[in-house]
C-alpha positions as CSV (number, residue, x, y, z in Angstrom):
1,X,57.0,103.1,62.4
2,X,59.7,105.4,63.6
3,X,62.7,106.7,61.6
4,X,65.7,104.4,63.0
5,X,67.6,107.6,62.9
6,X,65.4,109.3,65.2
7,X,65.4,106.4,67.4
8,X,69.0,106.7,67.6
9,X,69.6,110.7,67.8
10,X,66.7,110.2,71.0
11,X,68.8,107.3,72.8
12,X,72.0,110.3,71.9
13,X,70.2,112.7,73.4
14,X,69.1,110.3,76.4
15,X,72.6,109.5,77.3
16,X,73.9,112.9,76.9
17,X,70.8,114.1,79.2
18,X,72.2,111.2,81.6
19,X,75.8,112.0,81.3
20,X,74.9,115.8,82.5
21,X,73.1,114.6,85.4
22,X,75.6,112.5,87.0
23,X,78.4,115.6,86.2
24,X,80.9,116.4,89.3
25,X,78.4,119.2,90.7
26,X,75.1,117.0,91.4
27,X,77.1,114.4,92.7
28,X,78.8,116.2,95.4
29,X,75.4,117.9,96.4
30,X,73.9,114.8,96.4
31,X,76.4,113.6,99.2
32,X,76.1,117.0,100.9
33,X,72.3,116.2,101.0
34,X,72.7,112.5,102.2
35,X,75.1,113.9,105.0
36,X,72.3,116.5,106.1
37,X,70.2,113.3,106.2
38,X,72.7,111.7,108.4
39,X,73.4,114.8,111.1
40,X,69.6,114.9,111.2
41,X,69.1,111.0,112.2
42,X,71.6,111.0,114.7
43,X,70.0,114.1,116.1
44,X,66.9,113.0,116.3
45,X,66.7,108.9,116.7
46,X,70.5,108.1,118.4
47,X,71.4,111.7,120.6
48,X,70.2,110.1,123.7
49,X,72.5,106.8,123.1
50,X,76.2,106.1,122.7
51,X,76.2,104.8,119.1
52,X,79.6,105.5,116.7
53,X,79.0,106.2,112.9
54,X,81.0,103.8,111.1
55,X,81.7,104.6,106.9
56,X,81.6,101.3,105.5
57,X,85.2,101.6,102.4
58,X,84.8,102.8,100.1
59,X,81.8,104.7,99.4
60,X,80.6,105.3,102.9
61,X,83.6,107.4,103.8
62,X,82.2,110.4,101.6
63,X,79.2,110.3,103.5
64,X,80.7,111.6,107.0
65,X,83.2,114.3,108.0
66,X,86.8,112.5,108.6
67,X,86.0,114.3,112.3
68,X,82.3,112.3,112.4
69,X,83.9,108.9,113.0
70,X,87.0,107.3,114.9
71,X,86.9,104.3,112.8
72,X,85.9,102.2,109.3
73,X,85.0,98.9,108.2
74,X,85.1,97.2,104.9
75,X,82.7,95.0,103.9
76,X,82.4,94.3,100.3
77,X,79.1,93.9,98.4
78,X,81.0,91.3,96.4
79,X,81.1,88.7,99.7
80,X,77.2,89.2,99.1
81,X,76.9,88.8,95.3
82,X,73.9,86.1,94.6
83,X,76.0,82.4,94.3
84,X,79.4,83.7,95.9
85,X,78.0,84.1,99.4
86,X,81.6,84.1,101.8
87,X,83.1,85.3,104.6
88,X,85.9,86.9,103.6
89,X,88.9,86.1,105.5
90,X,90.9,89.2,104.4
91,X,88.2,91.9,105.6
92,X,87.4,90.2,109.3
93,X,86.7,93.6,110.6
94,X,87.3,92.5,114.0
95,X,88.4,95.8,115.1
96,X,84.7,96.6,115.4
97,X,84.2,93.9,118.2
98,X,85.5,96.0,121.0
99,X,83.8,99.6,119.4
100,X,80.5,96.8,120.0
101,X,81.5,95.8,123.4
102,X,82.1,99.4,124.7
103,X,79.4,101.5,123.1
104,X,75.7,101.0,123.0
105,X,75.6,100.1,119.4
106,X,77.5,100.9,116.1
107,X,75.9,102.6,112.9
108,X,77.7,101.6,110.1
109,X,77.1,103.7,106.9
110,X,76.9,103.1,102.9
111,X,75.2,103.7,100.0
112,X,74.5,102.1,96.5
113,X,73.6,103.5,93.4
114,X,70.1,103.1,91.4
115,X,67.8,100.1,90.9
116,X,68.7,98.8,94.8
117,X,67.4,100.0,98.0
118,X,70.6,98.6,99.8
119,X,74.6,97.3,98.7
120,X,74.6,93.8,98.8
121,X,77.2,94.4,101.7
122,X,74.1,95.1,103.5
123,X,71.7,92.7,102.5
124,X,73.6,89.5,102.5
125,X,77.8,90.4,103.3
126,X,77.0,92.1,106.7
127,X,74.5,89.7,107.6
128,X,76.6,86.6,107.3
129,X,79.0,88.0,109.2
130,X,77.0,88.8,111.8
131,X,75.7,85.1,111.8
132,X,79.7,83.4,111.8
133,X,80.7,85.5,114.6
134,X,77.5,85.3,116.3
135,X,77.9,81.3,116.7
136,X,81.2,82.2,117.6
137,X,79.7,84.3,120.5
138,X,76.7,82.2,121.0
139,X,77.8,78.4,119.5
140,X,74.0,77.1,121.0
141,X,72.1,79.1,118.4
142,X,70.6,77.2,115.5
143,X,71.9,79.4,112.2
144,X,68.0,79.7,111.9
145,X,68.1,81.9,114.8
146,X,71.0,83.9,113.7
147,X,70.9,84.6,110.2
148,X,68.7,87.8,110.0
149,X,68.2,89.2,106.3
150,X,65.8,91.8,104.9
151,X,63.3,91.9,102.6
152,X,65.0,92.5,99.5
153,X,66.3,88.8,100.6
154,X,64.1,85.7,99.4
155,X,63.2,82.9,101.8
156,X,64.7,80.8,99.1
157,X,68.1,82.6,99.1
158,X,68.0,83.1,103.0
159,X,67.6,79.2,103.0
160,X,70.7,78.4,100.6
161,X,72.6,80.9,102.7
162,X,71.8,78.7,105.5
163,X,73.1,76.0,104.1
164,X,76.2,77.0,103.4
165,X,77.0,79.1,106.9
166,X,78.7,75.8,107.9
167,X,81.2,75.8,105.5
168,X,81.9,79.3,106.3
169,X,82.4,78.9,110.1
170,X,84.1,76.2,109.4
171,X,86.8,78.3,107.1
172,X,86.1,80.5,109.9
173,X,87.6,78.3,113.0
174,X,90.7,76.9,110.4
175,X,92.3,80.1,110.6
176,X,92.9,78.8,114.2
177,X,92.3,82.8,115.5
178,X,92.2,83.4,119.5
179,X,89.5,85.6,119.4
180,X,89.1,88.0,122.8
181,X,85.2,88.1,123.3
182,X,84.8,91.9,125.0
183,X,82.2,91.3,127.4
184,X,79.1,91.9,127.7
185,X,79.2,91.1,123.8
186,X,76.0,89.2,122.9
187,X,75.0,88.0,119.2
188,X,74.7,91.1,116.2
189,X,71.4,91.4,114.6
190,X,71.7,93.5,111.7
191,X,68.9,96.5,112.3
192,X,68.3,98.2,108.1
193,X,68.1,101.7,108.4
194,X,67.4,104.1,105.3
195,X,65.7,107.4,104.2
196,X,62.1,107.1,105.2
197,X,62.2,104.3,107.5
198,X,60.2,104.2,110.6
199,X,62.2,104.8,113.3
200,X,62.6,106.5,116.4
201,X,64.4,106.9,120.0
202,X,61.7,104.7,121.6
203,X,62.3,101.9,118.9
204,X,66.2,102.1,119.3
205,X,65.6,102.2,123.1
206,X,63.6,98.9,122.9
207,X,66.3,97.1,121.0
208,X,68.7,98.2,123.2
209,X,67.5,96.4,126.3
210,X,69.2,94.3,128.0
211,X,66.7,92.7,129.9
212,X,64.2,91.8,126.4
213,X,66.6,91.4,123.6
214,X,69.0,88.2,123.1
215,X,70.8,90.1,119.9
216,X,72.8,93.4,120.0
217,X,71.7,95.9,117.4
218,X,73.8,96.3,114.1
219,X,72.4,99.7,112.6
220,X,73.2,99.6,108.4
221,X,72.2,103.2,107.7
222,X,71.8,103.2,103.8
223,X,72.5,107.0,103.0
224,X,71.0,107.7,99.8
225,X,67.2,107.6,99.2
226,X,66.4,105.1,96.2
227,X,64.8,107.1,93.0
228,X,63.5,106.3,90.1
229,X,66.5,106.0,87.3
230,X,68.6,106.7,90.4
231,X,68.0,110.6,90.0
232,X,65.5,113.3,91.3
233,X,65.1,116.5,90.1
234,X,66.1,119.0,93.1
235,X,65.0,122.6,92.9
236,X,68.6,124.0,92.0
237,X,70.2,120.4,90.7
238,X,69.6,116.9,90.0
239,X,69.7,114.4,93.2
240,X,72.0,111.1,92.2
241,X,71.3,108.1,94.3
242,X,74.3,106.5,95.5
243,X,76.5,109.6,94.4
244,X,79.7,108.5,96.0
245,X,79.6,104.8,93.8
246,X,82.7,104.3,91.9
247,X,84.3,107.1,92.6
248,X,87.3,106.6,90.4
249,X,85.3,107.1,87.4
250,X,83.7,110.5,88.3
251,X,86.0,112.4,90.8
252,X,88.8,113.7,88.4
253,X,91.6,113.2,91.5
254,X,89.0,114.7,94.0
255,X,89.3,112.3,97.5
256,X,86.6,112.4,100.4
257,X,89.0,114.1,102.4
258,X,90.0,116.6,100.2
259,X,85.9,117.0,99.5
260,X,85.5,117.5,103.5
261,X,88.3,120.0,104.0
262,X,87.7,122.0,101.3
263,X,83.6,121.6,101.5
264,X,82.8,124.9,101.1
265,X,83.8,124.9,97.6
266,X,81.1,123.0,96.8
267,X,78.4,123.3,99.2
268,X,76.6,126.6,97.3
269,X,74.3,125.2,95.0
270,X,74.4,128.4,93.0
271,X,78.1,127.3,91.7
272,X,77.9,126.3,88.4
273,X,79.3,122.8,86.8
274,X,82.2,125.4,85.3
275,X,83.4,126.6,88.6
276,X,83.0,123.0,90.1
277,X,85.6,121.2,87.9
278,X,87.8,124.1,88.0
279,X,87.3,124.1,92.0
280,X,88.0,120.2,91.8
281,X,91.3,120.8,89.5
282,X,92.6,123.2,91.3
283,X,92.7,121.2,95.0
284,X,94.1,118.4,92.9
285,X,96.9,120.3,91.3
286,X,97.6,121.5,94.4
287,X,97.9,118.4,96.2
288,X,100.4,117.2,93.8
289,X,102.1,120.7,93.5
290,X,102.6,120.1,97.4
291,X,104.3,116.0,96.8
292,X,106.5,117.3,94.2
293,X,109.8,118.5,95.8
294,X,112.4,116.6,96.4
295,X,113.7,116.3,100.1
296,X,116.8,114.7,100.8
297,X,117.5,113.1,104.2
298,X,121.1,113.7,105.1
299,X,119.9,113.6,109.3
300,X,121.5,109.9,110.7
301,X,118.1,109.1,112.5
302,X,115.7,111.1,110.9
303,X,112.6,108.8,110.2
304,X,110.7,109.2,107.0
305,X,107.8,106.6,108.4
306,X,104.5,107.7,110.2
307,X,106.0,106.7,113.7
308,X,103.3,107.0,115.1
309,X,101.5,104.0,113.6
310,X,104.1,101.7,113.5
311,X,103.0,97.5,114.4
312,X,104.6,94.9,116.3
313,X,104.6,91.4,114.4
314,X,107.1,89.7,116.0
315,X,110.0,90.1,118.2
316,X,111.8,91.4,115.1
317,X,109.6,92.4,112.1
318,X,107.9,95.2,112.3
319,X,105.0,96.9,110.4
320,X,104.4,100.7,108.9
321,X,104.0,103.3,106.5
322,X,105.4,105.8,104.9
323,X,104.8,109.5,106.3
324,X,103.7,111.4,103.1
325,X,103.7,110.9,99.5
326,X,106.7,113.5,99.3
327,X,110.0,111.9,97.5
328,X,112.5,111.2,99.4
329,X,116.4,110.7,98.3
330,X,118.0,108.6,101.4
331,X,121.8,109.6,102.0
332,X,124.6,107.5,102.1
333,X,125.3,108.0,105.9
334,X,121.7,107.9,106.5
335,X,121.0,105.5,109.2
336,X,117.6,104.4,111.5
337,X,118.5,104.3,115.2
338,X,115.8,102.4,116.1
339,X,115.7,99.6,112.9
340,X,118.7,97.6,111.8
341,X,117.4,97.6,108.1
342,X,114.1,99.3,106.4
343,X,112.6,98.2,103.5
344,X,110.2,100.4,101.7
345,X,107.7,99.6,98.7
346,X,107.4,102.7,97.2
347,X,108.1,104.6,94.5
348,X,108.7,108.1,96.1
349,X,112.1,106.9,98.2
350,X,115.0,106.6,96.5
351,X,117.5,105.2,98.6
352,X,121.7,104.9,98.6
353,X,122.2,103.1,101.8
354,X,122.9,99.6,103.3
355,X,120.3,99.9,105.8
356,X,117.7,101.5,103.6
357,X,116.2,98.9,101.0
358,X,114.0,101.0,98.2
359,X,111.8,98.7,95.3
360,X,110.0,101.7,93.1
361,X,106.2,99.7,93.4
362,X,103.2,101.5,94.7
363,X,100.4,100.4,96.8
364,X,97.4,99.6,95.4
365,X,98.6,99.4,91.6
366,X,98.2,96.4,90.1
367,X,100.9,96.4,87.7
368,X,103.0,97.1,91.0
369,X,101.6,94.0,92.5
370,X,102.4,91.8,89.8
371,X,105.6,93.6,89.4
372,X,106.5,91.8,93.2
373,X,106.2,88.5,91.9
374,X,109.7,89.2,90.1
375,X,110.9,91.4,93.8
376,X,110.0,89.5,96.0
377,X,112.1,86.7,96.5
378,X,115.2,88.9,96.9
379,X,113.6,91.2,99.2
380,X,112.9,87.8,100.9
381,X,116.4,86.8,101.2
382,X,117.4,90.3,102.0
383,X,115.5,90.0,105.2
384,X,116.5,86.8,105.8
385,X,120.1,87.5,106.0
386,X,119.2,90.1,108.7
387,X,116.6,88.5,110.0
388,X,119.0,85.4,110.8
389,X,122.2,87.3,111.5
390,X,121.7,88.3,114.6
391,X,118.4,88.1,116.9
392,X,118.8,91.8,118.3
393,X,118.1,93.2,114.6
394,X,115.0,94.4,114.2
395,X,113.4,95.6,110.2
396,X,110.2,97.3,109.5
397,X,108.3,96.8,106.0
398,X,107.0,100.6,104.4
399,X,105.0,101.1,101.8
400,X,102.5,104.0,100.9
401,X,99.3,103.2,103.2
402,X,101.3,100.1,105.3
403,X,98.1,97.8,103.9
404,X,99.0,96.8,100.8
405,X,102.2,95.6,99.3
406,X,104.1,95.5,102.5
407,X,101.9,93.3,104.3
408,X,102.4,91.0,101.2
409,X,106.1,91.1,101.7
410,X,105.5,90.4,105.8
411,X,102.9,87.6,104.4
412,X,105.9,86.0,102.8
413,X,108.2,86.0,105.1
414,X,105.9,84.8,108.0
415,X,105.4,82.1,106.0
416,X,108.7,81.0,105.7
417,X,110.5,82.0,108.7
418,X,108.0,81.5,111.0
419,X,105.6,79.3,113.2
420,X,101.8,80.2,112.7
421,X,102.0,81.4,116.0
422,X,104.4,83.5,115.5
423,X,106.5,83.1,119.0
424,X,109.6,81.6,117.4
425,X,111.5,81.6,114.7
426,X,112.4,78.9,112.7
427,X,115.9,77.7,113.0
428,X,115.9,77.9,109.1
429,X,113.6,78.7,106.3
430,X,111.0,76.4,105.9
431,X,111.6,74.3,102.9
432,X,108.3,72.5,102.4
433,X,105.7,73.8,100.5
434,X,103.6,76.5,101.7
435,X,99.6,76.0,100.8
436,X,96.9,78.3,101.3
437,X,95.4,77.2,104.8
438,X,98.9,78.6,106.0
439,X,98.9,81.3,103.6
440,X,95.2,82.3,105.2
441,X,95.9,82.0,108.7
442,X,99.0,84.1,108.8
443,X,97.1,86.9,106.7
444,X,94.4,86.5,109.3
445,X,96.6,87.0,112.1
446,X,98.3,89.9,110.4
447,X,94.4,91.5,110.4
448,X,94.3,91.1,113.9
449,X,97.2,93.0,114.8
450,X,96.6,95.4,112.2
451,X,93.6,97.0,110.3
452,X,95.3,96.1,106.4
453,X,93.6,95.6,103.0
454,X,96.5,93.8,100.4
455,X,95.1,93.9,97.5
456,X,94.1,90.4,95.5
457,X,96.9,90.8,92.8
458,X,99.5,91.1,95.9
459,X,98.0,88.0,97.1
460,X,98.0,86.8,94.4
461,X,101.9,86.9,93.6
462,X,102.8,86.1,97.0
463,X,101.1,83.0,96.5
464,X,102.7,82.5,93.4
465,X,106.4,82.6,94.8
466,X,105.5,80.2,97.9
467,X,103.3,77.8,96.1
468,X,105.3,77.4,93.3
């Protein structure tokens, strides 16, 4: 019988083994060597087509050069989990319906880590989307016909699926959404693509005729090739499957963007772990190095918003987000000339002003989304009193990325000074109770104007001050 403390020093020594594998270094040459995999398919199976590569959030975007595509998508492998199939009403993802409509087909790209061939995004979230916007597209089609899975899929689960793809289409058509159908749009069939699959130009041809094939082509390009333990010894360092997972817990600071601009830093596999992290701290340091200055506006129209990607809601409300991550001191005598009052959710902007409104949250922090549950009903009734004074004044909503805790503030307000269809305004707040079938169809309209992500803690509070 062995020693119990040789059976625990060899499960130490397993872990630390394990731990040294997945370091910094063999994860980012893992992702180099998926990429190459990538370059080398669309070279050789999709030249001859007009296809777009598509990074499925968030691990897909490390997977392509920010230059490789003109677009994401987020579908989460949690819409797929066994039990909890759904179509989620926050990630529609119908920005991808006219990218369908006007190209040949769209390959959309992800990975997952060890033990799965595919994300659950791809084997069941992707897939039931495809089937709900398919009988949208195509309302004769049994869900028989449009429900296409893969083999890590039973018949049994495919079946319960089924089953519950009315409910979903039903929660589908209540958020009451006038949908645009590009034509020639026919019904998406999901098409599982991943390192050593049989495929070729001939095959992608074929699925791409018009005259044969009732279903347009979905290509799910699964980067990573599955292993064994989810590693594979390489000749100069160890392959991880599904590298890019959880990046969070791995990347010390290091973004995909940063990877990609700064990629030849850690493209030579000769580069030790060492030089790596020190490579990896440095671009950090100085990307915060670079936010830290203070910069005082003292200009009477100088905006500190991305103008450039500034939304529309409604004749008065407007949607965007903030520039940089720089901070920002507004000045007494600082005024917008194209807004009557700005509100920004960010910690970085300090402001002094009546027409600048600053809350110190930040997007995509938790604490700050709970944190809004106390703010937001006087940011509420700020607007309001502008929003009500005078139909000529127009406000835009900032906040660090424009998807998060501003769209909850916009949420809010929509709900309450609003119809659903947004073309008028009420002649005062709405003083019944707001439920969730609202809540969901003004957050789905907000998705079709623009591409946004609010976090479930900012949904959550905002539901919390409207509900309660």
């Amino acid at each position: 019988m062995t020693d119990p403390e040789i059976l625990k020093d060899l499960k130490e020594l397993e872990k630390s083994s394990r731990r040294s594998n997945l370091s910094i270094r063999n994860r980012l040459l893992s992702i180099l060597h998926d990429h190459s995999y990538l370059v080398n398919l669309r070279n050789a199976v999709f030249k001859e087509f007009d296809v777009l590569f598509i990074p499925n959030e968030r691990c897909g975007l490390w997977y392509l050069k920010h230059d490789e595509f003109p677009a994401t998508c987020y579908f989460k492998s949690t819409d797929g989990h066994t039990g909890q199939w759904d179509f989620s009403t926050r990630r529609l993802n119908f920005h991808l319906l006219p990218l369908l409509a006007s190209h040949d087909a769209l390959v959309i790209v992800d990975s997952t880590r060890s033990g799965k061939k595919m994300s659950d995004a791809f084997s069941r979230t992707i897939p039931i989307w495809c089937s709900i916007l398919g009988k949208m597209i195509s309302p004769e089609l049994s869900w028989n016909q449009l429900l296409f899975v893969p083999s890590v899929v039973s018949t049994m689960e495919r079946e319960t699926i089924i089953k519950k793809l009315d409910v979903l289409y039903e929660k589908f058509l209540g958020l009451d959404l006038s949908i645009p159908v590009p034509k020639p749009l026919r019904p998406f069939r999901p098409v599982w693509i991943s390192p050593g699959s049989l495929i070729d130009a001939s095959a992608v041809r074929e699925l791409l005729n018009l005259e044969t094939q009732q279903f347009q082509p979905l290509f799910l390009v699964t980067a990573s090739k599955a292993c064994p333990d989810g590693e594979d010894k390489m000749a100069a360092y160890t392959y991880v499957q599904g590298a890019a997972d959880d990046h969070e817990s791995w990347s010390r600071g290091l973004d995909s963007q940063m990877f990609w601009n700064h990629v030849e830093c850690f493209s030579d596999v000769l580069t030790d772990e060492s030089m790596v992290v020190s490579n990896v701290v440095r671009l950090v340091d100085s990307a915060r190095l670079a936010s830290s200055p203070v910069q005082t506006i003292v200009s009477g129209c100088t905006a500190f918003w991305d103008t450039t990607d500034v939304t529309q809601i409604t004749s008065q409300i407007f949607l965007g987000k903030l520039q940089d991550q720089l901070p920002h001191h507004i000045d007494v005598n600082w005024k917008s000339n194209d807004f009557t009052l700005v509100v920004v959710l960010d910690e970085s902007i300090v402001a002094s002003t009546p027409h600048c409104a600053s809350y110190p949250l930040t997007s995509g922090s938790k604490k700050s989304s709970r944190q809004l549950r106390k703010e937001l009903p006087k940011i509420m009734n700020l607007i309001k009193s502008v929003l009500y004074a005078d139909d000529s004044n127009r406000i835009i909503l900032l906040c660090g990325d424009g998807s998060d805790l501003s769209v909850g503030v916009l949420l809010a307000c929509l709900c309450m000074y609003y119809n659903e269809n947004w073309t008028y305004r009420l002649d005062s707040p709405n003083i019944n109770k707001v439920d969730k079938v609202q809540i969901h169809r003004h957050l789905a309209r907000i998705v079709e104007k623009r591409r946004v992500n609010p976090s479930r803690a900012t949904l959550n509070s905002v539901n919390y001050v409207l509900m309660s």
